[in-house]
C-alpha positions in Angstrom: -10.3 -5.6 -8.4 -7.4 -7.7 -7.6 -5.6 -7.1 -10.7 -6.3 -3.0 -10.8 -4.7 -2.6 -7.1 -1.5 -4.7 -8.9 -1.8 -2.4 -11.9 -2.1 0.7 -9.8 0.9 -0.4 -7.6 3.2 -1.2 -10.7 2.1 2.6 -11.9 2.8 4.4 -8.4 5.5 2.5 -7.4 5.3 2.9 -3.7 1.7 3.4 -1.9 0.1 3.0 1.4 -3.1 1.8 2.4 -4.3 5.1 2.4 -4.0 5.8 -0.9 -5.6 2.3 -2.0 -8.2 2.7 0.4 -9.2 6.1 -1.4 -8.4 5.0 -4.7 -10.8 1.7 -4.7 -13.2 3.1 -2.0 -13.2 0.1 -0.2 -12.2 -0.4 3.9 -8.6 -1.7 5.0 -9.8 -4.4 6.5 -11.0 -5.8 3.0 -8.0 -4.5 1.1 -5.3 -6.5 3.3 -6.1 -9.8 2.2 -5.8 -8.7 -1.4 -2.6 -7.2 -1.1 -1.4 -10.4 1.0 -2.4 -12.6 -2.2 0.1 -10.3 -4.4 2.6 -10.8 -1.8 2.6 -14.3 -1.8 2.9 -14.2 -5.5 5.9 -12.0 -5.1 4.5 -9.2 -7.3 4.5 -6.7 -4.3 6.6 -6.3 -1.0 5.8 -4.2 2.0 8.6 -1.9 2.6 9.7 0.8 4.9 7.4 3.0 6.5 7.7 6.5 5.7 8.7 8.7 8.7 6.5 10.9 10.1 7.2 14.7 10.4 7.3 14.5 14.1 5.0 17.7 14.5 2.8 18.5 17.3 -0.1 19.4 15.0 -1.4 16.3 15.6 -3.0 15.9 12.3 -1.6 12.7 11.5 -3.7 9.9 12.2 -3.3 7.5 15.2 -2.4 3.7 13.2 0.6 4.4 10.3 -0.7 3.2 7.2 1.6 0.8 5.6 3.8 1.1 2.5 3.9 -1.7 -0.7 6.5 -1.6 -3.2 6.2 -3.2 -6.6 8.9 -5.7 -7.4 10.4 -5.1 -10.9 10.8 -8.7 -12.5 14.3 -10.0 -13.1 13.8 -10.8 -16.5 
């Protein structure tokens, strides 16, 4: 699984733990450790969270997911 969340990242670009949370049906809590091991291998980075729209729907959940970026090699 560890190398089809890297592929999927490198296709996306940019995803939160939302989207790899539906994507590989698995729980947040389990998916975080992954993504720290890509991390610490310096194939992913988290970046910048997107901003909210700042609507008072109130649809938006309560926790902000977080955002990974792939880093292109410097090859």
């Amino acid at each position: 699984m560890l190398l089809q969340i890297r592929d999927f990242i490198q296709r996306e670009k940019v995803v939160s733990t939302q989207q790899l949370t539906r994507e590989f049906q698995v729980d947040e809590q389990a998916l975080l450790p992954m993504l720290d091991c890509w991390i610490k291998k310096g194939v992913i980075y988290p970046c910048q969270e997107k901003v909210a729209c700042q609507s008072s729907c109130f649809r938006c959940t309560t926790t902000r997911p977080l955002y990974y970026q792939y880093r292109e090699s410097l090859t």
